[in-house]
LUMKOLGU-738679 format. One line per 8 residues: number of its first residue (from 1); for each residue x, y, z of C-alpha. Coordinates in Angstrom, 2 decimals, decimal comma, padded with zeros to 5 digits, always signed. Example, Ala and Ser with C-alpha at 12.3 -4.5 7.8 and 13.67 -1.06 7.14 Angstrom:
<atoms>
1	+012,30 -004,50 +007,80; +013,67 -001,06 +007,14
</atoms>
This chain:
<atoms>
1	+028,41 +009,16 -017,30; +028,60 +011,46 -013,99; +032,24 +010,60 -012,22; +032,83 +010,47 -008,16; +033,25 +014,15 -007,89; +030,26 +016,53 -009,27; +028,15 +019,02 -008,33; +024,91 +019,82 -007,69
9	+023,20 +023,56 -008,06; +020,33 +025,31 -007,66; +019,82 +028,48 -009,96; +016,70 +031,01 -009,39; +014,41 +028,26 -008,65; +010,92 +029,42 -008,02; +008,25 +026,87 -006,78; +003,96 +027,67 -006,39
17	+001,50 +025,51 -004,93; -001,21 +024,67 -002,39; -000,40 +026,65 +001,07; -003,40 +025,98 +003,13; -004,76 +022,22 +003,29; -008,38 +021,70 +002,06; -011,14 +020,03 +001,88; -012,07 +016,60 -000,13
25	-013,84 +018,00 -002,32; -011,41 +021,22 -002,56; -008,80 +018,93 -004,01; -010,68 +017,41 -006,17; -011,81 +020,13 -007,77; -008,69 +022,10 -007,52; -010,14 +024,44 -005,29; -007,43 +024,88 -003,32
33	-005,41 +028,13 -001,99; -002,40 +028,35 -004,01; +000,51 +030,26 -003,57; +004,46 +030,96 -004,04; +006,20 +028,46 -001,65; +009,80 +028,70 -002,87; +011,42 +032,37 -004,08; +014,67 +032,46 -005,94
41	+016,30 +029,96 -004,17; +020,30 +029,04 -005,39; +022,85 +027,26 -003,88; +025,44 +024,37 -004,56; +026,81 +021,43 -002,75; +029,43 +018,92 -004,23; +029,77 +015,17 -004,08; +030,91 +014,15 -000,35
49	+029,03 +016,45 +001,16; +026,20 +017,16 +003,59; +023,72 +019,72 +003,06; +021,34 +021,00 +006,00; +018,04 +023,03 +004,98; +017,01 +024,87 +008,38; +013,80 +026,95 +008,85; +011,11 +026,73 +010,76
57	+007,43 +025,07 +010,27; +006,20 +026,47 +007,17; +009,46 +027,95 +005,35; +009,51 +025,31 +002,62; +011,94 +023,06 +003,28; +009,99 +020,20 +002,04; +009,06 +021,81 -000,76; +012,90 +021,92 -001,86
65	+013,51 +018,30 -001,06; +010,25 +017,40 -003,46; +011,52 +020,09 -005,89; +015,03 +018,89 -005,89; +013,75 +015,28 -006,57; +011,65 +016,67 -009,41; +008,11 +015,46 -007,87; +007,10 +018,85 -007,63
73	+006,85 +021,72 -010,78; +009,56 +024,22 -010,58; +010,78 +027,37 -012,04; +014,49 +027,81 -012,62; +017,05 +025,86 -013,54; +018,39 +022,55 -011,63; +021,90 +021,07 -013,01; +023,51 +018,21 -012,10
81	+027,24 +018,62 -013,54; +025,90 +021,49 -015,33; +023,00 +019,64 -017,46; +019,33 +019,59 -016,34; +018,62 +016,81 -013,38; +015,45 +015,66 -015,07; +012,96 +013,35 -013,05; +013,81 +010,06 -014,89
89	+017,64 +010,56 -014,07; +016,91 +011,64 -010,25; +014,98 +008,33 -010,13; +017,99 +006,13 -011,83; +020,41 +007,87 -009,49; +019,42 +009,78 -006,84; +017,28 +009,13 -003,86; +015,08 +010,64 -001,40
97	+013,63 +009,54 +002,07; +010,56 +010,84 +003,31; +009,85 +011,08 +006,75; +007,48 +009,41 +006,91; +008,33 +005,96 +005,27; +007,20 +003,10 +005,89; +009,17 -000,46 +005,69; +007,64 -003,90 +005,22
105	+007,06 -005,26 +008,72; +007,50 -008,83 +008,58; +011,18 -008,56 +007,53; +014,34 -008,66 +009,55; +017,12 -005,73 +009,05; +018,98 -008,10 +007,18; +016,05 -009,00 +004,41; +014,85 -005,60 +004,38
113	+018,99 -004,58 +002,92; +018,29 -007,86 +001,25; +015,64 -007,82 -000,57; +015,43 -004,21 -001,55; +015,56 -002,99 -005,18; +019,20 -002,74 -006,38; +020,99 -003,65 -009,58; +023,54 -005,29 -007,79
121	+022,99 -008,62 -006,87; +024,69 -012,12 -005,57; +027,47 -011,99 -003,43; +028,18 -008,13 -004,73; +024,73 -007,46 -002,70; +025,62 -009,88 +000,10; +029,03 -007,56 +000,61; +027,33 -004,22 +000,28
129	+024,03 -005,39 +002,63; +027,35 -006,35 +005,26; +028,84 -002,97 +004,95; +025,44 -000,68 +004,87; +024,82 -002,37 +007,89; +027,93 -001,58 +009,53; +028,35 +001,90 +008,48; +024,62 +002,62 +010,14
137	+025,73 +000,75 +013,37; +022,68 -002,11 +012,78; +024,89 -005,02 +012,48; +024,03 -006,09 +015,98; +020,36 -005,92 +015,19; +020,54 -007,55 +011,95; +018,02 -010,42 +012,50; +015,98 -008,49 +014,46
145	+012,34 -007,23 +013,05; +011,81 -004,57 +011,74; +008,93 -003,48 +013,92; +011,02 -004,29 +017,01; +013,47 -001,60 +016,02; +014,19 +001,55 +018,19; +013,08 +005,24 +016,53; +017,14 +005,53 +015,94
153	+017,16 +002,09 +014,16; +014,71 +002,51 +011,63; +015,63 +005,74 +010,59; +018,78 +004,55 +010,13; +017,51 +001,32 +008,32; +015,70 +003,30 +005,94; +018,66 +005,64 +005,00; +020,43 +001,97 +004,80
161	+017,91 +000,72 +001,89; +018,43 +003,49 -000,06; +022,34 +003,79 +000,67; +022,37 +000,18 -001,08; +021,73 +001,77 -004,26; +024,92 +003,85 -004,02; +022,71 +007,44 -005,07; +024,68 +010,38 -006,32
169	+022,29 +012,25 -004,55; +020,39 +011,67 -001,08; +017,38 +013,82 -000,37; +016,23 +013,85 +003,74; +013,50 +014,78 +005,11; +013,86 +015,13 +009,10; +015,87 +012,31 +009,48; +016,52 +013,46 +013,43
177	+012,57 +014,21 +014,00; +011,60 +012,81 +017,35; +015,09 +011,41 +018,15; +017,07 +012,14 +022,02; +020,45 +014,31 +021,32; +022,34 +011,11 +022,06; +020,87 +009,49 +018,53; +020,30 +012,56 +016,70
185	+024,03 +013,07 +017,07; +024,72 +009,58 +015,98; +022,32 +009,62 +012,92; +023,97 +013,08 +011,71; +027,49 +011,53 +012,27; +026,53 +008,64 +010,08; +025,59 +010,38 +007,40; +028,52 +012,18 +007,02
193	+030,72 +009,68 +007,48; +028,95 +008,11 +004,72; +028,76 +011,22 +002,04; +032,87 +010,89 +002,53; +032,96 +007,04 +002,14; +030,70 +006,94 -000,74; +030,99 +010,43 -002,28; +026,97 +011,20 -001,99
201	+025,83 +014,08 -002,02; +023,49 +014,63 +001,16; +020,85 +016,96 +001,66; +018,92 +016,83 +004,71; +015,90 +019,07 +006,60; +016,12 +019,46 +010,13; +013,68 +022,53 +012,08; +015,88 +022,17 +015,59
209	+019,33 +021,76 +014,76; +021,47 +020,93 +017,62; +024,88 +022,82 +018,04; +026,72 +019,12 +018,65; +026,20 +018,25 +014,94; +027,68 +021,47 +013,55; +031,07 +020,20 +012,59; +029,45 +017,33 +010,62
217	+027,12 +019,77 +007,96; +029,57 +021,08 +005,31; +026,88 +023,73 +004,16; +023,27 +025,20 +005,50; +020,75 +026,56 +003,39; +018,60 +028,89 +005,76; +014,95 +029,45 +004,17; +012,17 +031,56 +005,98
225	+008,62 +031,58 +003,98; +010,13 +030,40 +001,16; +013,14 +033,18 +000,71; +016,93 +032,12 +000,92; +018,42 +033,88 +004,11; +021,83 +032,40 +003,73; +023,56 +029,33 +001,82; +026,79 +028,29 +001,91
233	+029,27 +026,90 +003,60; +028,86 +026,18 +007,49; +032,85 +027,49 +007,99; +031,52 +031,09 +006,50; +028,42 +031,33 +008,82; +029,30 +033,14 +011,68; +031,54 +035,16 +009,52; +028,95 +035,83 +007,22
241	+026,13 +036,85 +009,60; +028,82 +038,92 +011,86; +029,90 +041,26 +009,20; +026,47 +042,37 +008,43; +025,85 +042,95 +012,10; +024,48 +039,81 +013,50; +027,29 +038,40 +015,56; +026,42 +034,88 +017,44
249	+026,28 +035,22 +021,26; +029,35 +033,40 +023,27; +027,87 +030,16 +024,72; +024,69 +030,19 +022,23; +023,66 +027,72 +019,91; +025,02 +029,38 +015,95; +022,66 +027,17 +014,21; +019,73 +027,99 +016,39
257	+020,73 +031,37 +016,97; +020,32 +032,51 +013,11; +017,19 +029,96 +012,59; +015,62 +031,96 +015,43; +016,88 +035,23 +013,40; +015,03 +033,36 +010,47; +012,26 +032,82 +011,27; +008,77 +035,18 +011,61
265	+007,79 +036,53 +015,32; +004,47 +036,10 +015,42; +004,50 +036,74 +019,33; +002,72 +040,65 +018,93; +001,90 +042,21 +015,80; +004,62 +044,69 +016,93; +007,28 +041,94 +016,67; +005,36 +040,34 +013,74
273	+005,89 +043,66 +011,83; +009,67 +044,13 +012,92; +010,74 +040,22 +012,63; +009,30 +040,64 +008,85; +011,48 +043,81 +008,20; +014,40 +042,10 +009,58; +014,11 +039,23 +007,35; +013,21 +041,25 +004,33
281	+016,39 +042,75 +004,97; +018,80 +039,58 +005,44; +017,52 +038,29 +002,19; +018,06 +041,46 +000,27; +021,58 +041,53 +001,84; +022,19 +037,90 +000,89; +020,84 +038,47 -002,79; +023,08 +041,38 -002,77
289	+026,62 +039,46 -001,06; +025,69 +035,49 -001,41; +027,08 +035,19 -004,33; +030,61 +035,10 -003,09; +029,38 +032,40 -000,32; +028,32 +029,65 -002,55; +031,30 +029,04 -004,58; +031,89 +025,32 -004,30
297	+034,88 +023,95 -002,25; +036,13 +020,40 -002,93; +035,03 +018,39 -000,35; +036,88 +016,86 +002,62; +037,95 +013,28 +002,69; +036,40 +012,71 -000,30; +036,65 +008,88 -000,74; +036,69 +007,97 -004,84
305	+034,28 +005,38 -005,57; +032,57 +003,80 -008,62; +028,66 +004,12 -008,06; +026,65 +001,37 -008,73; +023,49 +002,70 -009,06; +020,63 +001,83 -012,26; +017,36 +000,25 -012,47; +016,96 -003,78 -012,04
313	+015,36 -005,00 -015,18; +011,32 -005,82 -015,08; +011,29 -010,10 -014,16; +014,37 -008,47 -011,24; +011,61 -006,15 -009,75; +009,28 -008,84 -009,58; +011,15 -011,66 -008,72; +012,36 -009,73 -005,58
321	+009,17 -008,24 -004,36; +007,77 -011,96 -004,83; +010,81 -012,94 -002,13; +009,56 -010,26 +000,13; +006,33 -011,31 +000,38; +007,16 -014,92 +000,92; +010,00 -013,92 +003,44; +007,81 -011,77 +004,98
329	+004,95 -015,03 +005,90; +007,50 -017,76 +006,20; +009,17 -017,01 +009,53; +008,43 -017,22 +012,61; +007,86 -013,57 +013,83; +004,86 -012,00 +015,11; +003,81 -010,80 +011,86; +004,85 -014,00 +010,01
337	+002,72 -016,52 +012,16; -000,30 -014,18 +011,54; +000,05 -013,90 +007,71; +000,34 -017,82 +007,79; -002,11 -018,26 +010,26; -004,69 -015,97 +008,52; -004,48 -017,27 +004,93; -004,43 -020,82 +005,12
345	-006,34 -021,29 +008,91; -009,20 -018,48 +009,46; -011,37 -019,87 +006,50; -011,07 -023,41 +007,54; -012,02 -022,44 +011,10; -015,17 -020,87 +009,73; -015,91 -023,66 +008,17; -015,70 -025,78 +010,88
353	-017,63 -023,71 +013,32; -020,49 -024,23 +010,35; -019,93 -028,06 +010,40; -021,10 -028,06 +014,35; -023,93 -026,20 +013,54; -025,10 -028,12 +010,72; -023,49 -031,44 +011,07; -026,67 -032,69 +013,00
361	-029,10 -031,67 +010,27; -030,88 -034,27 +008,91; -032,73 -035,50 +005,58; -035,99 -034,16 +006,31; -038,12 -031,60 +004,50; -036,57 -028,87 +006,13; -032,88 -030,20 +004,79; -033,69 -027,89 +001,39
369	-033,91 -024,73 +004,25; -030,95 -025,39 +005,88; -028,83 -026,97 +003,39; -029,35 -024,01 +001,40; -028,30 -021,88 +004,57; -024,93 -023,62 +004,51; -024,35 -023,05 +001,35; -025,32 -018,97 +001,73
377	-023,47 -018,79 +004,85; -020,09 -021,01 +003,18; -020,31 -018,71 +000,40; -020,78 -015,00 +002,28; -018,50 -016,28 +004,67; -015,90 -016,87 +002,36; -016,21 -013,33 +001,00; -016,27 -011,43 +004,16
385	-012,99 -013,52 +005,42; -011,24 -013,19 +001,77; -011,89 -009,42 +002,92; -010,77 -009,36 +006,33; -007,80 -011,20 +005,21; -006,79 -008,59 +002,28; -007,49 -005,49 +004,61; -005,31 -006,72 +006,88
393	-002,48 -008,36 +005,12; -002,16 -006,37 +001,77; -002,10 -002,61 +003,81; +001,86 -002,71 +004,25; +002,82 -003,93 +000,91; +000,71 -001,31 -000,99; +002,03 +001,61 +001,15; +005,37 +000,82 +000,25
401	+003,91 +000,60 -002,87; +003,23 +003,89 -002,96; +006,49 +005,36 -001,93; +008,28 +002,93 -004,34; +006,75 +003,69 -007,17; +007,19 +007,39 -007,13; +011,22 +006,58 -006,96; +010,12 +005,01 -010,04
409	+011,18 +001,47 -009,11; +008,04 -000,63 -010,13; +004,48 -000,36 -011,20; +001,16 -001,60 -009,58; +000,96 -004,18 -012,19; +004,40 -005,73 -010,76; +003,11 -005,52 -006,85; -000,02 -007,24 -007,95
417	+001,26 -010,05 -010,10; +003,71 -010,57 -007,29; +001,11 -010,79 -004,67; -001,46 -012,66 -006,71; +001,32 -015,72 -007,33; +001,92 -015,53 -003,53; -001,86 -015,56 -003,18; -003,37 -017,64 -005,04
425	-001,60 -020,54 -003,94; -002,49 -020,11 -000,31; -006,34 -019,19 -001,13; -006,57 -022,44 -003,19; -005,22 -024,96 -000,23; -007,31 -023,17 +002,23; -010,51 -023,44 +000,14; -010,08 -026,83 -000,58
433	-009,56 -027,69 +002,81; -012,66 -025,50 +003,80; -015,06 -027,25 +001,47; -013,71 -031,10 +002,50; -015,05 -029,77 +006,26; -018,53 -029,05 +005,58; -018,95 -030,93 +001,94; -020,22 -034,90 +003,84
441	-022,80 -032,63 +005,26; -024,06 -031,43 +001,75; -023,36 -034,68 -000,50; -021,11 -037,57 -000,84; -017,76 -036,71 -000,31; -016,56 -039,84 -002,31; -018,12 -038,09 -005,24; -014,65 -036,65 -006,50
449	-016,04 -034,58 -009,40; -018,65 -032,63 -007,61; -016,61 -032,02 -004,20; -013,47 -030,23 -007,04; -016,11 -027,93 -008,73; -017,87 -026,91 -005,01; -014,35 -026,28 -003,84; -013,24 -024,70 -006,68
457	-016,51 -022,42 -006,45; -015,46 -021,44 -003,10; -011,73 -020,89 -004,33; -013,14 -018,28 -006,92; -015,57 -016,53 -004,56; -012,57 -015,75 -002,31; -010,13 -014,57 -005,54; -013,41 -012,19 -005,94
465	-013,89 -010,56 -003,03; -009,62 -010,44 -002,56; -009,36 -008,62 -005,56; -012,40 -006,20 -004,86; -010,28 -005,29 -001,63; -007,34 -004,70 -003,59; -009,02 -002,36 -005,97; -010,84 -000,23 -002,84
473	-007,41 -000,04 -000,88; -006,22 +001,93 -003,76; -008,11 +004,82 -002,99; -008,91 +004,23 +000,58; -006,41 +004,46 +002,74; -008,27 +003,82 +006,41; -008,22 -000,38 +006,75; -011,81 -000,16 +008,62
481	-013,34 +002,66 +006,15; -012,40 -000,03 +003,60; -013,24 -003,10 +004,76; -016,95 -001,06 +005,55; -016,82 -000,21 +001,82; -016,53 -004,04 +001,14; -018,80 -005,61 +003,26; -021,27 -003,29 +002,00
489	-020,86 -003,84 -001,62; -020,68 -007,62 -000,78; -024,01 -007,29 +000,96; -025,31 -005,54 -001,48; -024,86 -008,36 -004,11; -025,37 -011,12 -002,19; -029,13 -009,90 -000,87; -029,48 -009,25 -004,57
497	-028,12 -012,17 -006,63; -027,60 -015,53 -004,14; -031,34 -016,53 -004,10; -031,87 -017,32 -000,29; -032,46 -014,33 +001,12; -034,89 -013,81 -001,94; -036,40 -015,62 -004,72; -035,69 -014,36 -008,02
505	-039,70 -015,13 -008,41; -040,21 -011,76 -006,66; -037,71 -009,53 -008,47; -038,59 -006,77 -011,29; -037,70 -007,88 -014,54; -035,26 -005,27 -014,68; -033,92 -006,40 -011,23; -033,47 -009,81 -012,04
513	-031,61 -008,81 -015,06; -029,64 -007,14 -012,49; -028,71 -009,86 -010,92; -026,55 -011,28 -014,10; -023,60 -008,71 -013,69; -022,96 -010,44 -010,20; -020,63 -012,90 -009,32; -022,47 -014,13 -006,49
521	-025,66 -015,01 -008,76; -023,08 -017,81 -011,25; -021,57 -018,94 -007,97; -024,78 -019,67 -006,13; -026,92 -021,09 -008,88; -023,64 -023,18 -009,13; -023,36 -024,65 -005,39; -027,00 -025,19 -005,13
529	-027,20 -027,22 -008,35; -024,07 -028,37 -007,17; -025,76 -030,27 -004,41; -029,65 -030,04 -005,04; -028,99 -031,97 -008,10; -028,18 -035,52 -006,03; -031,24 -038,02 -005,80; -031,25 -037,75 -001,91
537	-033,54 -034,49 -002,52; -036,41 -036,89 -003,97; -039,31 -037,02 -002,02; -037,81 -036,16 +001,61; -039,74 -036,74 +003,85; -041,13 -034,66 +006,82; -040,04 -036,34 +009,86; -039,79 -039,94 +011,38
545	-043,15 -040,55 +011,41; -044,51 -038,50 +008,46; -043,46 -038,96 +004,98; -044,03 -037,40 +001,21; -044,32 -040,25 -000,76; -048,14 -039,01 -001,72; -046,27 -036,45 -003,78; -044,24 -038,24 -006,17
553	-045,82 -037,90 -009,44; -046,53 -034,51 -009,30; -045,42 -032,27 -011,56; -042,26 -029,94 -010,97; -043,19 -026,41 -011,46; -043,86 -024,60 -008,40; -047,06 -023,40 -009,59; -048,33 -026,87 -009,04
561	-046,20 -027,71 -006,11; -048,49 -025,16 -004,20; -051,35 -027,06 -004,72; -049,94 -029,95 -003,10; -052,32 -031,68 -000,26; -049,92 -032,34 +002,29; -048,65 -028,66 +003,34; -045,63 -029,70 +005,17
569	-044,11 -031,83 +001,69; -043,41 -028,20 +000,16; -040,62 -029,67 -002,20; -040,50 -033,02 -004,08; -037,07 -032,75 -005,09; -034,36 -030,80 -005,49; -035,08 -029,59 -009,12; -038,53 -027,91 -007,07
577	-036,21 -026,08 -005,24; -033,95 -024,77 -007,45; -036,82 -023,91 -009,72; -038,66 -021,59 -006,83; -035,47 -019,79 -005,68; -033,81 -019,03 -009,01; -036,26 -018,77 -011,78; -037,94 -015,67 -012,81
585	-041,78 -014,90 -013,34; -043,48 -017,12 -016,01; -040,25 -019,28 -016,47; -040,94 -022,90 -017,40; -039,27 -026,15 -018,88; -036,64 -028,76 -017,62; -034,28 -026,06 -015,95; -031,46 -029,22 -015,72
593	-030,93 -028,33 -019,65; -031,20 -024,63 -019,78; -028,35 -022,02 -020,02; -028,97 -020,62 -016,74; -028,59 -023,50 -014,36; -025,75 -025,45 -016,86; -022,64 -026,74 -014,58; -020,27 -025,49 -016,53
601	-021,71 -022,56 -017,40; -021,70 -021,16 -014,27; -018,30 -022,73 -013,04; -017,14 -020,93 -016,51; -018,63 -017,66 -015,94; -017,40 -017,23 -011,67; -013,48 -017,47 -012,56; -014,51 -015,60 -015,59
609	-015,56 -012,78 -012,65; -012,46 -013,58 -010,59; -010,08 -013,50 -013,67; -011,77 -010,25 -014,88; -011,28 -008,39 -012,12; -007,73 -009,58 -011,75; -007,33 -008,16 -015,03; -009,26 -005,28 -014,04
617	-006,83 -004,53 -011,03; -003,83 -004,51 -013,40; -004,79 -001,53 -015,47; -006,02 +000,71 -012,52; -002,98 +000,37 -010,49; -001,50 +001,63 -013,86; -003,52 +004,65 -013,71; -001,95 +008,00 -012,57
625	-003,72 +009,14 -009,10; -004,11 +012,69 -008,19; -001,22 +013,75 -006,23; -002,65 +014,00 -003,14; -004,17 +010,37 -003,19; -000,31 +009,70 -003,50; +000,97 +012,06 -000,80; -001,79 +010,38 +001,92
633	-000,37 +007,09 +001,62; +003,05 +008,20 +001,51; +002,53 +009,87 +004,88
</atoms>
């Protein structure tokens, strides 16, 4: 058990790894160029205080941070109270922010603290969220969204959900990027005030420090291409650099002033050449006479506190991220109304946009043409919304995802059980209530049964395509590229396998075969029988004044149905219908009693397809991604 005061070092750590960004197909392969990024780097910082790596684009800083938080291979040793910080202790007790980070948008300040992932809990949680919030000065926007937050206010919110954990340690990247000096000055005061409160230690990157925040940094770390120009306490610096003939100007800058003496002149090759000398130079001297710099100090104000960190136990995780989705749909924010309105109201509205072009369709001949088109148009619809829905609503919660789970706090399994119990729920209502909106046109709505199994038909077509979203967001991280990626694979099995577009009379054999590893094919032969099946679709006839009733007797195979007198009676009856659009070559028999075109069957086998790739989904969010798949959604 690490106590409130402990220390933190660095000892001859050497780092390697891609220096020049490449291609697609360069990562993939590992093609990459490859080189040292971090060279002998030591220093040490204590509990309560705050750290500031300075150098300029390109001298490693992140590196360090990723490094420090073991996310990155390393050389050298890294000790935590003297015993090897290992990756699975940095993720049980230490922390790191990324610049980049992204927070759920539908939550408030207050649910964000809330509802993130902390072993405390209860009124313990309720206390701490109260006092994170006024430590980072966000008290007075504590119901306000998150999205409606000032550059200053996020940043500060997402130090906040990680200061709920209580870390030993709290990794920064470029917390002040982007900020006025006003805020930057405020954010830097915060933290400090905070590493003396709660005894963190805090190490932060910053590549234009301002001279205003240089009483609040108890040590800088100064790296230039990966070399350690000077590290130690900020109270030696000016000493440090003066007695090796680098005095700071009067009126300039000190932090500045020695990253500017830090960093490569690429200006002329002249100055190129004689900025690389003079940095050679300061990190022989410091390898030579920083060794007497970094001995630790005891921190100032150090406040003793008991830390509260640990991980929350699996049904925890998921219970809370399960909160965060609902709390994230049921308010009434921006981003709440359109999560509510597009689950349960953009299908329905479909729907009903196909009632008023259909509901005037009557039983003629033609009813098998267009009855069939509603039922190709309820069912691609269905998919292509269930997409547009999932692109657009699931994005957030897998990017934080992504950063999440490389802190270690859940898996993909967790995010997708917890979404799937929010989702499924809402997918069901809003299928039923799409299928009792166009259903009177296609049969008898007081027909209980059949109206459940169409609806739930409908329900498991949208589970499909949802979950076929899911599984293409994980590697795609551009909403449109995957949503194209979607619609394309949808239209690919649809032209295949629903039987309007094309008979399966005119397939292949090995085509047609094709056509049974579809979901679309169970689900289709399912809604037609579905409705084709009622003995409205005897003998329809042609119009007002011209009916089929010279075709009654004839027999049912659509061999003979061709040779039919009256041209315009094409079908005379449903089972006609189904048996041109969905039987292959040289099939024959009573197709009401055959595997293919059995009710339950084909109910059976379309959640069997929705379940499946559920199931699917589970075990490839478990799957370790190459690390740059990881670092693009974390950016």
């Amino acid at each position: 058990m690490i106590g409130s005061d402990y220390t933190l070092e660095l000892c001859n750590v050497f780092h390697s790894g891609q220096v020049e960004p490449g291609s697609f197909f360069q990562r993939l392969t590992g093609g990459v160029k490859t080189g040292v990024i971090l060279k002998d780097v030591s220093f040490a910082t204590q509990s309560g205080e705050v750290t500031a790596i300075l150098g300029s684009k390109g001298s490693g800083k992140r590196a360090l941070l990723d490094v420090i938080s073991r996310r990155a291979p390393s050389k050298g040793h890294i000790l935590l109270e003297g015993i090897p910080l290992e990756k699975e202790q940095f993720r049980s007790s230490c922390a790191l922010v990324k610049h980049s980070t992204r927070l759920l948008p539908g939550l408030s300040v207050q649910q964000t603290l809330s509802l993130s992932l902390t072993k405390i809990s209860g009124y313990m949680k309720s206390s701490k969220v109260k006092q994170v919030m006024a430590d980072l000065a966000l008290s007075q926007v504590a119901d306000k969204c998150v999205t409606s937050l000032t550059k200053s206010e996020y940043r500060r919110l997402v130090i906040g959900v990680q200061l709920i954990r209580d870390p030993l340690i709290l990794l920064l990247d470029e917390p002040t990027w982007d900020l006025d000096p006003l805020n930057t000055y405020l954010v830097i005061s915060i933290l400090s005030n905070a590493a003396k409160k709660y005894g963190t230690t805090i190490i932060l990157t910053m590549e234009k420090p301002r001279s205003d925040v240089f009483p609040f940094l108890d040590r800088v770390v100064y790296l230039c291409l990966g070399d350690v120009v000077y590290a130690g306490p900020t109270r030696n610096l000016l000493d440090y650099f003066g007695s090796i003939g680098f005095p700071c100007p009067q009126l300039e800058n000190p932090l500045m002033y020695y990253l500017c003496l830090s960093t490569v002149d690429r200006r002329s090759r002249e100055r190129f050449i004689e900025s690389n000398h003079q940095i050679a130079a300061l990190v022989e001297k410091f390898r030579v006479e920083g060794p007497a710099l970094m001995q630790t100090a005891g921190p100032r104000g150090l406040n003793k506190v008991q830390h509260s960190y640990g991980k929350m136990t699996g049904v925890s995780v998921l219970w809370m991220l399960y909160l965060r989705i609902l709390a994230s749909i049921f308010n009434f924010k921006r981003h709440g109304i359109k999560q509510m309105f597009m689950r349960l109201f953009s299908l329905p509205i479909y729907f009903f946009i196909l009632w008023l072009f259909y509901n005037e369709a009557k039983d003629y001949q033609r009813a098998f043409i267009t009855k069939s088109g509603l039922i190709f148009n309820a069912m691609i619809g269905t998919y292509f919304i269930s997409i547009m829905n999932t692109i657009c609503l699931y994005g957030p919660y897998r990017t934080r995802y992504y950063q999440e789970s490389q802190d270690g706090l859940y898996s993909g399994a967790s995010l997708l059980l917890s979404w799937n119990l929010v989702s499924l729920p809402f997918s069901l209502v809003t299928a039923f209530a799409s299928a009792a909106i166009v259903y009177p046109i296609l049969g008898d709505i007081s027909e209980n049964l059949d109206f459940l199994y169409f609806a739930l038909v409908i329900w498991s077509c949208y589970i499909y395509a949802e979950q076929q979203a899911i599984a293409v967001m994980m590697v795609v991280k551009n909403g449109l590229i995957a949503g194209i990626v979607n619609i394309y694979l949808t239209c690919i099995y649809v032209m295949l396998a629903s039987g309007v577009l094309r008979s399966y009379k005119g397939y292949e054999e090995w085509l047609y075969y094709l056509t049974y590893i579809t979901h679309t094919r169970y689900a289709s032969i399912f809604l037609h029988r579905n409705i084709f099946k009622q003995p409205t679709f005897n003998v329809l006839p042609y119009s007002d004044e011209e009916n089929c009733t010279s075709i009654t007797n004839l027999i049912q195979t659509s061999s003979n149905i061709n040779t039919n007198s009256n041209a315009n009676c094409r079908y005379p009856s449903g089972k006609a219908f189904l048996t041109e659009r969905f039987t292959a070559k040289g099939f024959g028999g009573d197709i009401y009693h055959t595997g293919d075109f059995n009710m339950d069957f084909n109910l059976g086998i379309s959640f069997a397809f929705s379940l499946g790739i559920i199931i699917f989904n589970k075990f490839l969010y478990l799957m370790p991604l190459p690390c740059y798949i990881v670092d693009k959604f974390s950016e």
